[in-house]
ROKOL-52470 format. One record per residue (C-alpha): residue number from 1; residue in one letter; chain; z, x, y. Coordinates in steps of 0.25 Angstrom, whole numbers, plus 5000, padded with zeros to 4 digits. Layout:
<recs>
+-----+---------+--------+------+------+------+
| num | residuo | cadena |    Z |    X |    Y |
+-----+---------+--------+------+------+------+
| NUM |       A |      A |    Z |    X |    Y |
...
+-----+---------+--------+------+------+------+
</recs>
This chain:
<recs>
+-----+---------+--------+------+------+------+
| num | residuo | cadena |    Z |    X |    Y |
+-----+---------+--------+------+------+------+
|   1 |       X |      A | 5807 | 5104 | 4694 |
|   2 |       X |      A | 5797 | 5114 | 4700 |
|   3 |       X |      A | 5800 | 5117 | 4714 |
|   4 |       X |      A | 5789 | 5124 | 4724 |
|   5 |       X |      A | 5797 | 5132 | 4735 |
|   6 |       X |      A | 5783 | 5136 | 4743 |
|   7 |       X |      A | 5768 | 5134 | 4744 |
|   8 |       X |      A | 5767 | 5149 | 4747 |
|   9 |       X |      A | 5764 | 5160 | 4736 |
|  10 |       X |      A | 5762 | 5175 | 4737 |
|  11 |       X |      A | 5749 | 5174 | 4728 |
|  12 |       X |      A | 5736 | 5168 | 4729 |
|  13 |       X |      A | 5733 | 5165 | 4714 |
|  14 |       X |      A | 5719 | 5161 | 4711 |
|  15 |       X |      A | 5724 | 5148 | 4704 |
|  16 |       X |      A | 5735 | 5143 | 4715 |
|  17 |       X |      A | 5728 | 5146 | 4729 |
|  18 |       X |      A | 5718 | 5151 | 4737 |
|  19 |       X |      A | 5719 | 5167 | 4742 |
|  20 |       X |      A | 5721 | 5163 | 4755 |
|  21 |       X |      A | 5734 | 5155 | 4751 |
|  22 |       X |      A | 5736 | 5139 | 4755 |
|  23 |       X |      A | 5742 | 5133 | 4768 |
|  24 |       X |      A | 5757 | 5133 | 4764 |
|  25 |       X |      A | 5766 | 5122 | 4767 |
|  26 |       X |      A | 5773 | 5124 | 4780 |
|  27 |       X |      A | 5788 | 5127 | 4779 |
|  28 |       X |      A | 5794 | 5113 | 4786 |
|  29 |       X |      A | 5787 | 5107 | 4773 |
|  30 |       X |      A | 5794 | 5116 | 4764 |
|  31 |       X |      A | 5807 | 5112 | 4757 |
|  32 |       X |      A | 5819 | 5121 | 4763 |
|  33 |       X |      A | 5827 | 5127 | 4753 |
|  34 |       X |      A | 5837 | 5116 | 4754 |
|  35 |       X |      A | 5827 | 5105 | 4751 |
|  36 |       X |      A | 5825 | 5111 | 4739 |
|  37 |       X |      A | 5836 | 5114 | 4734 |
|  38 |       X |      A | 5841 | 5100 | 4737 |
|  39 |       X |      A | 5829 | 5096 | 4729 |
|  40 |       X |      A | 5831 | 5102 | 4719 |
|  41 |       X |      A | 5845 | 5097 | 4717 |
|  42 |       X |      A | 5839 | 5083 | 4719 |
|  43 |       X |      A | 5832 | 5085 | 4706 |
|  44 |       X |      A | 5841 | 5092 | 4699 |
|  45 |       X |      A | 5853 | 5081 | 4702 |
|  46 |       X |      A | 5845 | 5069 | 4703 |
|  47 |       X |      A | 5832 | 5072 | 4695 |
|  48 |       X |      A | 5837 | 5078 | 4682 |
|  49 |       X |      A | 5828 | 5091 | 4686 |
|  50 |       X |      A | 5835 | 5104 | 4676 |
|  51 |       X |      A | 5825 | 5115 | 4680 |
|  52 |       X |      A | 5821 | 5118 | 4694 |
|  53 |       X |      A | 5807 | 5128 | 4694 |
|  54 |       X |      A | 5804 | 5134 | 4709 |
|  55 |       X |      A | 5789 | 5137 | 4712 |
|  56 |       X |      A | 5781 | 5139 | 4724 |
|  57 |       X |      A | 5770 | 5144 | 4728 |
|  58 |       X |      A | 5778 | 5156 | 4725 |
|  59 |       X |      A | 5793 | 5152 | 4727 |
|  60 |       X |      A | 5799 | 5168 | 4729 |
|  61 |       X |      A | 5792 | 5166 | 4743 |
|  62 |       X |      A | 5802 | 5154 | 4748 |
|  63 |       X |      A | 5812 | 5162 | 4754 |
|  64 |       X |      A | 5825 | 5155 | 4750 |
|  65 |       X |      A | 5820 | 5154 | 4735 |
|  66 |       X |      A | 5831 | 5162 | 4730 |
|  67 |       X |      A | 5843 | 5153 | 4737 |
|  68 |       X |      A | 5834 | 5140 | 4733 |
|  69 |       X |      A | 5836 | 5145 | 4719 |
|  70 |       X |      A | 5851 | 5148 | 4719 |
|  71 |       X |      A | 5855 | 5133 | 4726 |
|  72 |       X |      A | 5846 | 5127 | 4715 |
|  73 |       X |      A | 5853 | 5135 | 4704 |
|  74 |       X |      A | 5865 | 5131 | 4708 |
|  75 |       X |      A | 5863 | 5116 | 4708 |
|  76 |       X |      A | 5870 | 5108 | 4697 |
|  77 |       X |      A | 5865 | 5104 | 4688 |
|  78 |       X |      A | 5857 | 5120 | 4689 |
|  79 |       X |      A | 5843 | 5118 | 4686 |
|  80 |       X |      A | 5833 | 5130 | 4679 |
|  81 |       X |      A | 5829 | 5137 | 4687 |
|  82 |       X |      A | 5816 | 5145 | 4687 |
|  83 |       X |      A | 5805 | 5151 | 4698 |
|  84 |       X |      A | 5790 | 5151 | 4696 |
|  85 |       X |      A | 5783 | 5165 | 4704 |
|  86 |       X |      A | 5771 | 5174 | 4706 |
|  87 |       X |      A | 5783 | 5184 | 4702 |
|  88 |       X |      A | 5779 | 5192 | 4715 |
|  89 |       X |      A | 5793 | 5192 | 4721 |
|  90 |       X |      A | 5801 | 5191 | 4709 |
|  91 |       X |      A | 5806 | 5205 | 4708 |
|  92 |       X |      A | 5815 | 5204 | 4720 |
|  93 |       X |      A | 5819 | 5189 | 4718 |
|  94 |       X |      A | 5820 | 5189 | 4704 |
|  95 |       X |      A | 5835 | 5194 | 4704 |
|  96 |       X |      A | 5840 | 5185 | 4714 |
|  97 |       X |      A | 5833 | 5174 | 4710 |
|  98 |       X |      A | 5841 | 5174 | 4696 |
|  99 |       X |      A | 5853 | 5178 | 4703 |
| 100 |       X |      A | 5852 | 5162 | 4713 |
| 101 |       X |      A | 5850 | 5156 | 4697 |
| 102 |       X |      A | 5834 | 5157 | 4696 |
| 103 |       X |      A | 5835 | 5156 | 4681 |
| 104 |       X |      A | 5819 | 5159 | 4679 |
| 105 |       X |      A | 5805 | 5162 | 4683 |
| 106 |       X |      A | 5791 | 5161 | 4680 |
| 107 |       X |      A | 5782 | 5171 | 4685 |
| 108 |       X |      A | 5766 | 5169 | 4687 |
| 109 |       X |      A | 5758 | 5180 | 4682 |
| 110 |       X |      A | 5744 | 5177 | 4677 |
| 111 |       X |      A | 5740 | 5193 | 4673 |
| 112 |       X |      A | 5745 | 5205 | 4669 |
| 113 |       X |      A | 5734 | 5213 | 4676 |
| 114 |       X |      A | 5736 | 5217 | 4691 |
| 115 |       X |      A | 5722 | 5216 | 4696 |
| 116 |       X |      A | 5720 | 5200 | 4689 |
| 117 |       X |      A | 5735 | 5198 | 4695 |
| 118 |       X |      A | 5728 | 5201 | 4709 |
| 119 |       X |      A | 5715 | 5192 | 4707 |
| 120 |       X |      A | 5722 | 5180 | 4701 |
| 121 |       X |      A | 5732 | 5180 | 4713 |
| 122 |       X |      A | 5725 | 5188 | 4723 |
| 123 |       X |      A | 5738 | 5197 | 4726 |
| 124 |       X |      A | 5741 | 5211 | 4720 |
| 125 |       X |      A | 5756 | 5208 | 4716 |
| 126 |       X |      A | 5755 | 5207 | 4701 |
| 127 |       X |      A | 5767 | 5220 | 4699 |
| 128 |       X |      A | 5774 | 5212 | 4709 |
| 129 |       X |      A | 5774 | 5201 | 4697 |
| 130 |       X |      A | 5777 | 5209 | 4686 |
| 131 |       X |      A | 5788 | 5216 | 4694 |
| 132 |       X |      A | 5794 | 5201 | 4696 |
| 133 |       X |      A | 5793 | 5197 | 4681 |
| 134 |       X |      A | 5803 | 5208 | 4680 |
| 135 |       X |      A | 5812 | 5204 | 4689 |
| 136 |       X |      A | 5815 | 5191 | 4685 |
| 137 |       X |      A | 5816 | 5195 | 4671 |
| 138 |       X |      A | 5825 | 5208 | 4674 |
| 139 |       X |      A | 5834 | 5195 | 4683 |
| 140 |       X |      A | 5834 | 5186 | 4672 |
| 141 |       X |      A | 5824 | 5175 | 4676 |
| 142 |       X |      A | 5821 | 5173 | 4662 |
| 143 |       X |      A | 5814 | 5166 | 4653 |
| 144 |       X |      A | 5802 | 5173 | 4664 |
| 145 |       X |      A | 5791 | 5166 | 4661 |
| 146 |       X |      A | 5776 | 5170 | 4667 |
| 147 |       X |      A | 5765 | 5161 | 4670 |
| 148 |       X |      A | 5754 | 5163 | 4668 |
| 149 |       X |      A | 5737 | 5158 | 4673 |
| 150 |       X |      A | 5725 | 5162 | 4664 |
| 151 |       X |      A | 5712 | 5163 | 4674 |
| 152 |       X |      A | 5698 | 5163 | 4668 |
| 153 |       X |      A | 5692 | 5177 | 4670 |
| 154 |       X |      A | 5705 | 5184 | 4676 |
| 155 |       X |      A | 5716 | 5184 | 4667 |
| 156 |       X |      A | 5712 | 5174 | 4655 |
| 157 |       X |      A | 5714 | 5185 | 4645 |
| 158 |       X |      A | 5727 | 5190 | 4649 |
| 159 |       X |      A | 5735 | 5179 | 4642 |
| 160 |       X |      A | 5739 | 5187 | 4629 |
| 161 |       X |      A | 5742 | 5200 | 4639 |
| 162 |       X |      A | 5751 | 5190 | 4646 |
| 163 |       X |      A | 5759 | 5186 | 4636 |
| 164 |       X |      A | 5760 | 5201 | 4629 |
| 165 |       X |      A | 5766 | 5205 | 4641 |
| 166 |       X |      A | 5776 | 5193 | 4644 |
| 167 |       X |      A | 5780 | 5195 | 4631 |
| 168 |       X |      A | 5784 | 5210 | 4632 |
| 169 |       X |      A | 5791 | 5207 | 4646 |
| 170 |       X |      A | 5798 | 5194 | 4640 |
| 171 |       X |      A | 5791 | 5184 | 4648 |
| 172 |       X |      A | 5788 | 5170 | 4645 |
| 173 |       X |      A | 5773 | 5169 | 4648 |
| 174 |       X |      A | 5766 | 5157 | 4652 |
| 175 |       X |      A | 5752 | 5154 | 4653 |
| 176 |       X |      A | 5747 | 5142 | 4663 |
| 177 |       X |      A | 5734 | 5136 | 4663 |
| 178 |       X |      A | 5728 | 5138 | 4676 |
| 179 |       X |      A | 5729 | 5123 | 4683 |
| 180 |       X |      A | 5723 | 5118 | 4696 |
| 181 |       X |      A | 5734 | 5122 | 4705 |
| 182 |       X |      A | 5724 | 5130 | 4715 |
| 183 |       X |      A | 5722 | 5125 | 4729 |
| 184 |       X |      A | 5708 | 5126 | 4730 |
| 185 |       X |      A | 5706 | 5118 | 4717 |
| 186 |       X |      A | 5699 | 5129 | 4710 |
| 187 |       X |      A | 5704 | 5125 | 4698 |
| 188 |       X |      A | 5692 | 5121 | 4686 |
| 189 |       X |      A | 5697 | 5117 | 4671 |
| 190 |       X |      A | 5685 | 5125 | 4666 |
| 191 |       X |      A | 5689 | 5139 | 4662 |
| 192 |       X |      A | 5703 | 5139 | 4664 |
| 193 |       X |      A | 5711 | 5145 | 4654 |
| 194 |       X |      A | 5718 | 5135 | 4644 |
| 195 |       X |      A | 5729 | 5136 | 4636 |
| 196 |       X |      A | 5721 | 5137 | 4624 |
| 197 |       X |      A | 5714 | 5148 | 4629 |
| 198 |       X |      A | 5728 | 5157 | 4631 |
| 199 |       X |      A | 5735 | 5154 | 4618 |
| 200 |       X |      A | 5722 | 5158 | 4610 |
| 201 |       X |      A | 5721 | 5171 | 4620 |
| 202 |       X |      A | 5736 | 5172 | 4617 |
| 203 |       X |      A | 5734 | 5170 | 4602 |
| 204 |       X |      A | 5726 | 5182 | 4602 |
| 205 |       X |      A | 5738 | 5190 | 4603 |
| 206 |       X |      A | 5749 | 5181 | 4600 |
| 207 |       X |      A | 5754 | 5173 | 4591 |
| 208 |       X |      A | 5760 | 5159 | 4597 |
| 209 |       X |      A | 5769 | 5150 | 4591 |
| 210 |       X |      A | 5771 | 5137 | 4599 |
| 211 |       X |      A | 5783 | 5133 | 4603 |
| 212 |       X |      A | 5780 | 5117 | 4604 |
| 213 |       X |      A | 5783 | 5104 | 4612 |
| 214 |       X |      A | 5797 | 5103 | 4609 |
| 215 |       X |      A | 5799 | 5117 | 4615 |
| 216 |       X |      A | 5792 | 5115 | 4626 |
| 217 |       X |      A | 5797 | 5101 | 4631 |
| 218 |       X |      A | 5790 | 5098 | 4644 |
| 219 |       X |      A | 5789 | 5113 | 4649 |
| 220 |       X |      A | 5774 | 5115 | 4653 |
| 221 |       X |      A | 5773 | 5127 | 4646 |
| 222 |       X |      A | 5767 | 5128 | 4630 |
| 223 |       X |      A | 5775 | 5141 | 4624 |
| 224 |       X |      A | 5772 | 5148 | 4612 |
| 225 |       X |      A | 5780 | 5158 | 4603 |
| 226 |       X |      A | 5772 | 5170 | 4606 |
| 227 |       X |      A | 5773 | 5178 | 4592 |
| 228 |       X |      A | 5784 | 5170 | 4587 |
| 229 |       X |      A | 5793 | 5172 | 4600 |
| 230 |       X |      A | 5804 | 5173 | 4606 |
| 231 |       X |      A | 5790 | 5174 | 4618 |
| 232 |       X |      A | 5786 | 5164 | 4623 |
| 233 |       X |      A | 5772 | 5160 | 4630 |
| 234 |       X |      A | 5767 | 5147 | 4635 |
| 235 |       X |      A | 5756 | 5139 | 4641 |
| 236 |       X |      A | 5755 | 5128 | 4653 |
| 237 |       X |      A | 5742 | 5121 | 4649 |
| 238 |       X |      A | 5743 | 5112 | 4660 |
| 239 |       X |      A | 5727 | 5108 | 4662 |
| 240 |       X |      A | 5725 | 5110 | 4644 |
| 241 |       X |      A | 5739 | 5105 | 4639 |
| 242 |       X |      A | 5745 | 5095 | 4649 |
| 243 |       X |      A | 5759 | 5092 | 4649 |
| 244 |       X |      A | 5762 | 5084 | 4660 |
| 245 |       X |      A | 5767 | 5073 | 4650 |
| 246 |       X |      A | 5780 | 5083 | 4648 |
| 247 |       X |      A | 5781 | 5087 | 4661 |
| 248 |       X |      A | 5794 | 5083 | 4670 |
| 249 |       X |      A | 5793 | 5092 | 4681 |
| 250 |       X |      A | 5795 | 5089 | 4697 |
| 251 |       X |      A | 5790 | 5097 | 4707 |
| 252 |       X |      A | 5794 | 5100 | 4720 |
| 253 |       X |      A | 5784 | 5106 | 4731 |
| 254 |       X |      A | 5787 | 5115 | 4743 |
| 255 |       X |      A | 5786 | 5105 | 4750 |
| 256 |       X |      A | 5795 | 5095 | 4745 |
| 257 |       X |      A | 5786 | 5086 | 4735 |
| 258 |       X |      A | 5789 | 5083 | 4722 |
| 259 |       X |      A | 5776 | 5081 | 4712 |
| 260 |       X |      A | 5779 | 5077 | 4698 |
| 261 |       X |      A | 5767 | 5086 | 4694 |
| 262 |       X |      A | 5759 | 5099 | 4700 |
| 263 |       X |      A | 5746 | 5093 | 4698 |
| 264 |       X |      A | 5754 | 5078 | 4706 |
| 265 |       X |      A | 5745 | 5072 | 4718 |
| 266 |       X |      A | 5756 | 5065 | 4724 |
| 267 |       X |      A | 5770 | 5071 | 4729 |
| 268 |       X |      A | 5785 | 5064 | 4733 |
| 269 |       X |      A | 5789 | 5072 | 4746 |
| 270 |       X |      A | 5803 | 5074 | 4744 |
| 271 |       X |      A | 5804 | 5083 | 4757 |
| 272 |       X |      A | 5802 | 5070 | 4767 |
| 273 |       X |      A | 5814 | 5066 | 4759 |
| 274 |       X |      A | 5823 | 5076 | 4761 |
| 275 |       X |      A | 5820 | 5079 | 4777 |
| 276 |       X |      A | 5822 | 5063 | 4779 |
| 277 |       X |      A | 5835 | 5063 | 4774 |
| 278 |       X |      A | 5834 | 5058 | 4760 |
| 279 |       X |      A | 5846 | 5058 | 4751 |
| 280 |       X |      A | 5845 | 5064 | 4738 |
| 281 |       X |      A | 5845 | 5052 | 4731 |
| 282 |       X |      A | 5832 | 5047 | 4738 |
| 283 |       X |      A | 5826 | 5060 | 4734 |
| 284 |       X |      A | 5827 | 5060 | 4721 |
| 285 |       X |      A | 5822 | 5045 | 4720 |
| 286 |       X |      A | 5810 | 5050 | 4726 |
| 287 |       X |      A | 5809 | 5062 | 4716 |
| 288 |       X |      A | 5812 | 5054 | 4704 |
| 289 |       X |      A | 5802 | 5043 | 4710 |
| 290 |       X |      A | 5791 | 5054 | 4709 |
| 291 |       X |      A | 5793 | 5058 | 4697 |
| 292 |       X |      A | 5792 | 5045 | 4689 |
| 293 |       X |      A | 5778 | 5045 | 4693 |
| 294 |       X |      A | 5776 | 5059 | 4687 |
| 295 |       X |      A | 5763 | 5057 | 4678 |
| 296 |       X |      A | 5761 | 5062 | 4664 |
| 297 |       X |      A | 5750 | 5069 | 4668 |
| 298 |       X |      A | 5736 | 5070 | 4660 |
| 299 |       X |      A | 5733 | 5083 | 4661 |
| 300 |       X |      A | 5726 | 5093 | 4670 |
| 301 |       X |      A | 5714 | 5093 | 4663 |
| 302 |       X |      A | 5713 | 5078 | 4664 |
| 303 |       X |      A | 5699 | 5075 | 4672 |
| 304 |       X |      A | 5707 | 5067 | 4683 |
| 305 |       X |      A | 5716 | 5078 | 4686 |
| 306 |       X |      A | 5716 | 5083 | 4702 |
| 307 |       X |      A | 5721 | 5095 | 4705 |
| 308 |       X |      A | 5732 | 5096 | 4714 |
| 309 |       X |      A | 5733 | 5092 | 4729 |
| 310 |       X |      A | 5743 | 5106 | 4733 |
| 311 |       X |      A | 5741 | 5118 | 4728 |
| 312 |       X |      A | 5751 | 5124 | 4718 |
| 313 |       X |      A | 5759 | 5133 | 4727 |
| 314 |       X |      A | 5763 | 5119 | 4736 |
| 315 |       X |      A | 5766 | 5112 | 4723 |
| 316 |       X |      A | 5775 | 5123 | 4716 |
| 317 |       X |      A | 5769 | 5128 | 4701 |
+-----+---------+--------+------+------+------+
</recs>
């Protein structure tokens, strides 16, 4: 279950918005912290749901993130529990995060060159990253796993540097195919860095053993032994190797809509529900209602495909 706490982010990536930011949702339409822990332990109870992933926008900006974590944690049956971030306020939250029963994170980083860090998400914090990468390591948010976006003309050659480096500070690196999650809809198909294209760069360097299907189960990730392990590196190959067959995950926005798929036209408000007075039993029927209409999916690269109606950081990555 990925669960998106905010709309907002601290960075402007090229890929995900425009420099001047979005209209954020106003703070009536977002969930309170109560709503979403209530959620959540709707799915956990009700929905079979065994791992709970909080995104944002960037989720260290929602202020009671910490105590979200911790009444989440706590639920029974527990949940995984894990946190995907631009890494930029990790090192101060990293320890206390872990401490509420955070149990990992995954951190965005797309360079290991400052001045490509500031292009690619039009803000100068890239040590503030790093510094963060650190932090949830030295705290024990382990396995950490980096993610990682390959751009045409920026940073397309960095992928065998990436995963030198994420080996030597014992990260699990991760590289994603650029998808069209940018508001603007600047997205094009052609020139986009496949996952072809990094595993024959990352076999210039590397040898690569894959792990197989069995292995990865419906994780969206491919891995490989890198040199015969115990590292591991994958791809997301959403638009080139689709796996939306395999996929069985829920997402919550914001906002309070649940969509069976980031790239999904239609959404189940779940928020009306709760602030009508709904039981919890009439929410989960209409959660489990949405999800039997989860479609297998053909593929972002299928000629009918429409981008999506919200941009990523309303929709939770």
């Amino acid at each position: 279950m990925r669960v998106s706490l905010t709309d907002r982010c601290n960075l402007r990536c090229t890929y995900c918005m425009p420099e001047e930011g979005l209209q954020w949702l106003a703070k009536p339409d977002l969930l309170t912290d109560d709503e979403i822990v209530r959620l959540v332990g709707i799915a956990v109870t009700s929905l079979g749901i065994e791992e709970v992933r909080f995104t944002g926008g960037e989720p260290l900006l929602r202020p009671g993130l910490v105590g979200i974590v911790e009444r989440v944690a706590a639920l029974e049956p527990r949940p995984q529990t894990s946190l995907t971030t631009n890494g930029i306020g990790l090192r101060r939250t990293a320890a206390a995060l872990k401490e509420a029963g955070l149990d990992r994170v995954n951190v965005s980083l797309d360079t290991l060159r400052p001045d490509v860090f500031k292009t690619l998400t039009r803000r100068d914090r890239h040590q503030d990253v790093l510094d963060g990468l650190h932090a949830a390591r030295e705290a024990g948010l382990t396995p950490v796993k980096v993610n990682s976006v390959l751009m045409p003309g920026l940073n397309d050659d960095e992928a065998p540097d990436l995963l030198a480096w994420a080996v030597e500070h014992d990260y699990e690196l991760r590289f994603i195919e650029q998808m069209p999650l940018d508001a603007q809809h600047g997205w094009k198909r052609d020139g986009m860095i496949t996952a072809g294209d990094i595993l024959a760069s990352l076999r210039t360097r590397f040898e690569l053993t894959p792990e197989g299907e069995e292995a990865r189960g419906s994780a969206p990730a491919e891995r490989w032994l890198v040199d015969g392990g115990p590292h591991r590196v994958g791809v997301i190959a959403s638009v080139t190797r689709p796996f939306c067959a395999a996929c069985d995950r829920t997402r919550l926005t914001a906002d309070g809509q649940i969509r069976t798929c980031l790239f999904a036209t239609e959404e189940t408000d779940l928020r009306a529900a709760l602030r009508s007075g709904a039981p919890d039993e009439e929410i989960a029927r209409l959660w489990k209602h949405a999800m039997r209409g989860k479609k297998a999916g053909a593929g972002l690269d299928d000629p009918g495909f429409i981008q999506p109606d919200r941009p990523m950081s309303a929709i939770g990555g």
